[in-house]
C-alpha positions as CSV (number, residue, x, y, z in Angstrom):
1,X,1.7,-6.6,3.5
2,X,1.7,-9.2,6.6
3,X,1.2,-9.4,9.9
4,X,1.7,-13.1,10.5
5,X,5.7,-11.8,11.7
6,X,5.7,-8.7,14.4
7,X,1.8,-9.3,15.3
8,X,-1.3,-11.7,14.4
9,X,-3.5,-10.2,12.2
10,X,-6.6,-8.9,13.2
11,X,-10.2,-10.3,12.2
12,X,-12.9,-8.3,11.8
13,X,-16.8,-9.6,13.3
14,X,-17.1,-11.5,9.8
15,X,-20.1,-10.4,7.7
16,X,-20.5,-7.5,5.1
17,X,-22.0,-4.3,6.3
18,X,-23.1,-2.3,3.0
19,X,-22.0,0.4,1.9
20,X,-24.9,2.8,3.8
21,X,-25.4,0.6,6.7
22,X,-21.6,0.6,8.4
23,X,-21.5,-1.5,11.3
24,X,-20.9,0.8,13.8
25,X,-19.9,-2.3,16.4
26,X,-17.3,-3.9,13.9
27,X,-14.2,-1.6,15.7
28,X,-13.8,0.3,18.4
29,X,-12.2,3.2,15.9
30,X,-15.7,3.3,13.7
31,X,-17.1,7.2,14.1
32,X,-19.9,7.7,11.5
33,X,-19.8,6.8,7.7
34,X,-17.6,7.2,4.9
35,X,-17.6,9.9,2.8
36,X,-17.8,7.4,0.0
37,X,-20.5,5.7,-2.4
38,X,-20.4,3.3,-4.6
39,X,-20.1,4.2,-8.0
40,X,-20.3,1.0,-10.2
41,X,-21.4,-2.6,-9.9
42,X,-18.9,-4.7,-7.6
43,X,-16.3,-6.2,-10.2
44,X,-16.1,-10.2,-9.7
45,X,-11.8,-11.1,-9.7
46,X,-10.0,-14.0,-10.3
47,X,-9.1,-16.5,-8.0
48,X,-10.5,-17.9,-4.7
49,X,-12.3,-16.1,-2.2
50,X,-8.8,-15.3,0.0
51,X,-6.2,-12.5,0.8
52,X,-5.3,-9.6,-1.7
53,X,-2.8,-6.9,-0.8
54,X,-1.1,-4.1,-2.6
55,X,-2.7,-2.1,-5.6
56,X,-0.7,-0.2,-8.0
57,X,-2.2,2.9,-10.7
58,X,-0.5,3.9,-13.5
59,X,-2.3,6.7,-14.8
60,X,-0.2,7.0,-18.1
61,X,-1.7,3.6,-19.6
62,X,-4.8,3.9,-17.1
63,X,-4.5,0.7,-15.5
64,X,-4.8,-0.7,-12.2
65,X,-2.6,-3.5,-11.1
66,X,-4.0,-5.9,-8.2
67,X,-2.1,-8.5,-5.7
68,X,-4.4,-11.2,-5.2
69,X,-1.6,-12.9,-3.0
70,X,-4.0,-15.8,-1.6
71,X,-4.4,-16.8,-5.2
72,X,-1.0,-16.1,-6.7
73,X,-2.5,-13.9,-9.8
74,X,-1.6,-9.8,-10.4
75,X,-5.2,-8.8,-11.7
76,X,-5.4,-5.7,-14.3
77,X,-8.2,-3.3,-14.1
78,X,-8.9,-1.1,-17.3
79,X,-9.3,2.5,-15.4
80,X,-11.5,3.8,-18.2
81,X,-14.1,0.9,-18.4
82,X,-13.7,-0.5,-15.2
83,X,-13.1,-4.0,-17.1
84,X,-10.6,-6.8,-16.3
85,X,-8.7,-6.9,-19.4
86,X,-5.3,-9.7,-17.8
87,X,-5.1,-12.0,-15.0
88,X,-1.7,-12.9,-14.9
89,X,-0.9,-16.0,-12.9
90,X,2.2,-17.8,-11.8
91,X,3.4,-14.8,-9.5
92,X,3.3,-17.0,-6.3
93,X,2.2,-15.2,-3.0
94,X,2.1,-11.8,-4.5
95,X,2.5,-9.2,-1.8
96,X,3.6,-6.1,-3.7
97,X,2.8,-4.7,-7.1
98,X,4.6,-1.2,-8.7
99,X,4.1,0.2,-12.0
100,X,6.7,2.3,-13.5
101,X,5.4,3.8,-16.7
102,X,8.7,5.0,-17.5
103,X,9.7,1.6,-18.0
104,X,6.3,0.5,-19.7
105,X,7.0,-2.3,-16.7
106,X,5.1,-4.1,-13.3
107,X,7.1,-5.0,-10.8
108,X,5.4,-7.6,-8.4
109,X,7.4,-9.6,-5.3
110,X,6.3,-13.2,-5.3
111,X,7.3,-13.8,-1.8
112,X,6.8,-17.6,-1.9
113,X,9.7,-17.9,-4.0
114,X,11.5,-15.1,-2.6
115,X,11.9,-12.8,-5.8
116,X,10.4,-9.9,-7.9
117,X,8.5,-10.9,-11.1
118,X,9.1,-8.2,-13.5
119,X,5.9,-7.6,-16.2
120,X,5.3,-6.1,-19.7
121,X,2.5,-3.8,-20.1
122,X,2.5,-4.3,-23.6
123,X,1.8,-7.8,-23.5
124,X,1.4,-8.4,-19.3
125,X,3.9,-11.1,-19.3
126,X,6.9,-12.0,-16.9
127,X,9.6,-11.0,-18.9
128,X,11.8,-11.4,-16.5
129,X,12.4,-12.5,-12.7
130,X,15.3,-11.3,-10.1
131,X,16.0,-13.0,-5.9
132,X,14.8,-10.8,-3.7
133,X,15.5,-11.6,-0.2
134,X,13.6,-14.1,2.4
135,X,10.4,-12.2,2.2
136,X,10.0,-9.6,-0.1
137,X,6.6,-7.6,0.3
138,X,6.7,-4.1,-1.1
139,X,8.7,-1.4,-3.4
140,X,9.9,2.0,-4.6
141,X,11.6,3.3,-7.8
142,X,14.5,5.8,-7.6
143,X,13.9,7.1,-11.4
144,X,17.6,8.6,-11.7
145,X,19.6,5.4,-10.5
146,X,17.3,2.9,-12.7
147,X,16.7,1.2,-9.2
148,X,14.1,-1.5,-7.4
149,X,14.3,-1.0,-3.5
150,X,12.8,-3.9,-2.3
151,X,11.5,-4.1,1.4
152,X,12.1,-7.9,2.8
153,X,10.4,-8.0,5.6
154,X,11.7,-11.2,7.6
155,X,15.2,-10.8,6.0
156,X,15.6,-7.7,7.7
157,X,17.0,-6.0,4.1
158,X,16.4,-3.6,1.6
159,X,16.9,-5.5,-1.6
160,X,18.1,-3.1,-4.6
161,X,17.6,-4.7,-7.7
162,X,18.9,-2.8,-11.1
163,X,16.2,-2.2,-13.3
164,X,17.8,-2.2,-16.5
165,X,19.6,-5.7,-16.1
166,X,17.0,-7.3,-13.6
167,X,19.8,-7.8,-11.2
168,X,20.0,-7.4,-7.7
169,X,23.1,-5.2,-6.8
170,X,22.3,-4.5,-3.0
171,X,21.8,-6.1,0.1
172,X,21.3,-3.1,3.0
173,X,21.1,-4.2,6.1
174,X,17.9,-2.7,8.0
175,X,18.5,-3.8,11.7
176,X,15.4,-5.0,12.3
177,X,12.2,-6.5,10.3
178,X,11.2,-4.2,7.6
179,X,7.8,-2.2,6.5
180,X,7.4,-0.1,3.5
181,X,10.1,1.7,1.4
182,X,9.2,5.3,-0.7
183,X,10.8,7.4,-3.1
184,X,10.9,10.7,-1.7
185,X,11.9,13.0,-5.2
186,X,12.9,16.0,-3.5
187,X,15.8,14.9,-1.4
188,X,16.3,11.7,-3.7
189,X,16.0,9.5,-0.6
190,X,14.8,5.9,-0.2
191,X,13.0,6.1,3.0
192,X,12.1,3.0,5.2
193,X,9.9,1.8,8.0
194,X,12.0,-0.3,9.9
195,X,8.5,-2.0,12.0
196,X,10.3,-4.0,14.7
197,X,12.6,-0.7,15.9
198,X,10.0,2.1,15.5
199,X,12.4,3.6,12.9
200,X,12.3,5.6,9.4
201,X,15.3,4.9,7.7
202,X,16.9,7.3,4.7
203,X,19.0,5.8,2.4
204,X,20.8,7.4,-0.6
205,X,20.4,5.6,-3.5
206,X,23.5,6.9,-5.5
207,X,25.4,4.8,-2.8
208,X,23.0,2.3,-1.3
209,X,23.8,3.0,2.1
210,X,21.7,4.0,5.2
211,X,22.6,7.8,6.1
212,X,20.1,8.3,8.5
213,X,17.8,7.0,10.9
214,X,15.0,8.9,12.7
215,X,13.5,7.3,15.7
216,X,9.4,7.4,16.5
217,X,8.0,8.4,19.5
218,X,6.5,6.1,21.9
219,X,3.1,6.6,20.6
220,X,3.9,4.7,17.4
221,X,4.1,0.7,17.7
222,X,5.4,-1.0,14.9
223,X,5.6,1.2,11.6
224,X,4.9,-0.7,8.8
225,X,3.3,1.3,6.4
226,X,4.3,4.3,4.7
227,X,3.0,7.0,2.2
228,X,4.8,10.4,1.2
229,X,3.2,13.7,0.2
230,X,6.9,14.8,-1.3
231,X,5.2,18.0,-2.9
232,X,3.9,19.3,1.0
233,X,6.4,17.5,2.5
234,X,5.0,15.4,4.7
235,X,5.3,11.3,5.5
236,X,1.8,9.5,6.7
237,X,3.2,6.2,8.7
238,X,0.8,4.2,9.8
239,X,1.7,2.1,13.4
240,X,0.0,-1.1,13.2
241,X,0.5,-2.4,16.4
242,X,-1.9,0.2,18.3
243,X,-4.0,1.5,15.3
244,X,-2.4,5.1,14.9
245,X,-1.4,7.6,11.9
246,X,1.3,9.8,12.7
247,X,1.9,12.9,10.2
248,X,5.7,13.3,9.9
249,X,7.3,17.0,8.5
250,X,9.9,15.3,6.1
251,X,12.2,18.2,6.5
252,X,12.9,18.2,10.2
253,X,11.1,14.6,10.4
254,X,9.3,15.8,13.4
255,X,5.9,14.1,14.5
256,X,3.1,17.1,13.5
257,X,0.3,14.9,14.1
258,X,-1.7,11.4,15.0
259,X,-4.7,10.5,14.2
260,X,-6.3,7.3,15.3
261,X,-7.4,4.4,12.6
262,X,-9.0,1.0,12.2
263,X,-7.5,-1.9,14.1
264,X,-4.4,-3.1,12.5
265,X,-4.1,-0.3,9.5
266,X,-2.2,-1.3,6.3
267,X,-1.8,0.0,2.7
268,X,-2.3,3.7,2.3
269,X,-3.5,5.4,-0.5
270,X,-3.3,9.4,-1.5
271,X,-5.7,11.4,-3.6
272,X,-3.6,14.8,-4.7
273,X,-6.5,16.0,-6.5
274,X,-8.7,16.4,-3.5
275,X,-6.0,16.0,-0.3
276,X,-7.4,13.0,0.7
277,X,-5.8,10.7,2.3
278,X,-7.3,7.1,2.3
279,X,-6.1,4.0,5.1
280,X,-7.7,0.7,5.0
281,X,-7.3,-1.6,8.2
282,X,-6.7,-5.7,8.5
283,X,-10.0,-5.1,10.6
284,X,-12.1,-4.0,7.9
285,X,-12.5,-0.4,9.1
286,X,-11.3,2.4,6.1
287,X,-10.4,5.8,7.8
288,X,-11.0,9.0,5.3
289,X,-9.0,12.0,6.2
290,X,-8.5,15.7,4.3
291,X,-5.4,17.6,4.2
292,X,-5.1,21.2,5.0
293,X,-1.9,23.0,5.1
294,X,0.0,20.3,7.4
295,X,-3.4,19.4,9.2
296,X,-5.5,16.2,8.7
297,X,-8.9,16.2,9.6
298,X,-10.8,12.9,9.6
299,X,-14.2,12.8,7.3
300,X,-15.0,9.8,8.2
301,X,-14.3,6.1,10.2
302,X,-16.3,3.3,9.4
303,X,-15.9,-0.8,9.1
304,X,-16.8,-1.9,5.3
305,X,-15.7,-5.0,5.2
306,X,-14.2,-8.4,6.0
307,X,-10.3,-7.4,5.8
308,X,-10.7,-4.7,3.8
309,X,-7.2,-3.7,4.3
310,X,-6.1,-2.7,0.3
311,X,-6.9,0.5,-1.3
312,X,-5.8,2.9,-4.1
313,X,-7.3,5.8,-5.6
314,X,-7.4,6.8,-9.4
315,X,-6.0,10.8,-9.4
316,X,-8.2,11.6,-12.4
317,X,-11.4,10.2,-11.7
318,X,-10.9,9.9,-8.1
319,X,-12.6,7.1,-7.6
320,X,-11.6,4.4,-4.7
321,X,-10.9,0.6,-5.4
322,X,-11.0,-1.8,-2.5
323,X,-10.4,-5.3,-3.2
324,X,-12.6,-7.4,-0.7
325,X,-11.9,-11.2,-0.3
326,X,-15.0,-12.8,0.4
327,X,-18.7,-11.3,-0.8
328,X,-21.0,-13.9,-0.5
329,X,-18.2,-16.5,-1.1
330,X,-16.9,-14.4,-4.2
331,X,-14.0,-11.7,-4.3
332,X,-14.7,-8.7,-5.3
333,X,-13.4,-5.4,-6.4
334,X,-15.6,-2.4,-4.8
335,X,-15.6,1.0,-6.9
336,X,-16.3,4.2,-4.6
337,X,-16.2,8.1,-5.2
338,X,-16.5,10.9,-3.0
339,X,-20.0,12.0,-1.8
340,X,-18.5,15.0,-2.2
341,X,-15.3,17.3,-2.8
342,X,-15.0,19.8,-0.2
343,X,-13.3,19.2,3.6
């Protein structure tokens, strides 16, 4: 994800605090230390010490999928080693990565040439390549329509793209610059963040048309990231623009909740297994929270490092992965697991 178009994007203090040493004056939002240790060597990655941002799991072929966007390369983690086993390259400014086992198929946006870069995971090869929009950043799958919905964040769209011919079908107009797009599969909605209006947007993908929009409450500024718990139905949007977490009821989509996170919070990542919800920050800070019922109850707020703002969480293992940019001029990926398993 960015933040170079609704806000600048936060900087943490600069160096690494380790793991059991948190700097406790790297955010304002830091309380205590993460439920988290580390569970394996730090992985060196590909590329130049610079951005990453989404991370994708596909616990079928256990493999992780990671957007090194600074250096244009979709990294691929063996989940059962913890080995690199492809660095695929050419997929210029990669902002989002989705695997759909389903399809035995990546999908990853290259936003510097304003499309989606469709990958084998037979092979991990672009088979294929499909416009999507002025920006395109991340991305859901409807399974039963066979569709990519696309969010494009400074073309104000959702980009629908047909999975089956690698062709865009769809252009919805969003109103306003857009954040992240999920798959809800009980109501078979597409829902949006629309950042720039404060918005969650429904739309039906049988017709690829808006059919609702539910407004935020003035405590939420700027929306841009979103993560659904379809099974408890509940949405976890997270409001970059004054660091807060807001826990939506998705069948009255009514606020139940907010919580407060790092400066400038970004991908989200959910651990079904153990109700956890994971949010790493632009500032470096990673916010751990449990689910209960409808309630989240934070375990633990604490900086880790230099725009540490990527996360995803294996659901069998439960282990963490956090690509960090710059370790002693290096990127790395960092391997955690909880300390423990209770609230």
């Amino acid at each position: 994800m960015t933040r170079s178009i609704v806000s600048t994007a936060t900087r943490a203090l600069g160096a690494l605090a380790l793991v059991f040493s948190f700097t406790a004056g790297a955010d304002a939002a830091t309380t205590g230390s993460l439920p988290l240790k580390i569970a394996h060597p730090d992985v060196p990655l590909a590329g130049r010490p610079n951005r990453f941002d989404y991370e994708t799991v596909d616990p079928h072929h256990r493999l992780l999928f990671i957007a090194h966007l600074g250096s244009g390369i979709v990294t691929v983690l063996n989940l059962q080693t913890n080995r690199i086993v492809a660095n695929i390259k050419g997929v210029p400014g990669v902002h989002g990565v989705l695997a759909v086992p389903a399809l035995n198929e990546v999908f990853a946006t290259a936003t510097d040439q304003n499309r989606v870069d469709v990958i084998s995971e037979t092979n991990f090869h672009i088979i294929a390549h499909a416009p999507a929009g002025v920006y395109p950043d991340g991305m859901t799958y409807a399974p039963a329509e066979h569709e990519l919905f696309i969010s494009d964040e400074a073309g104000q769209t959702e980009t629908v793209v047909d999975t089956q011919t690698n062709k865009r079908i769809a252009t919805i107009q969003m109103g306003g610059e857009v954040g992240n797009s999920q798959y809800d599969p009980i109501t078979h909605r597409v829902f949006v963040d629309v950042q720039t209006r404060d918005d969650v947007v429904a739309i039906d993908p049988r017709t690829n048309r808006i059919v609702h929009r539910y407004r935020l409450p003035d405590t939420c500024n700027d929306d841009h990231s979103l993560l659904l718990d379809a099974e408890a139905r509940l949405g976890f949007v997270a409001c970059d623009g004054n660091a807060k977490l807001l826990v939506l009821d998705l069948d009255t989509m009514q606020v139940l909740s907010i919580h407060k996170t790092g400066r400038g919070p970004d991908v989200l990542a959910f651990d079904a297994g153990l109700q956890r919800l994971y949010v790493a920050s632009e500032s470096g800070v990673v916010a751990v929270f449990h689910l209960e019922g409808k309630k989240l109850m934070l375990l633990g707020r604490s900086y880790l490092a230099y725009e540490a703002h990527s996360v995803a969480v294996d659901p069998q293992t439960h282990e963490v992965y956090l690509p960090l940019q710059n370790i002693g001029g290096k990127a790395v990926l960092r391997i955690m697991a909880p300390i423990d398993q209770g609230p």
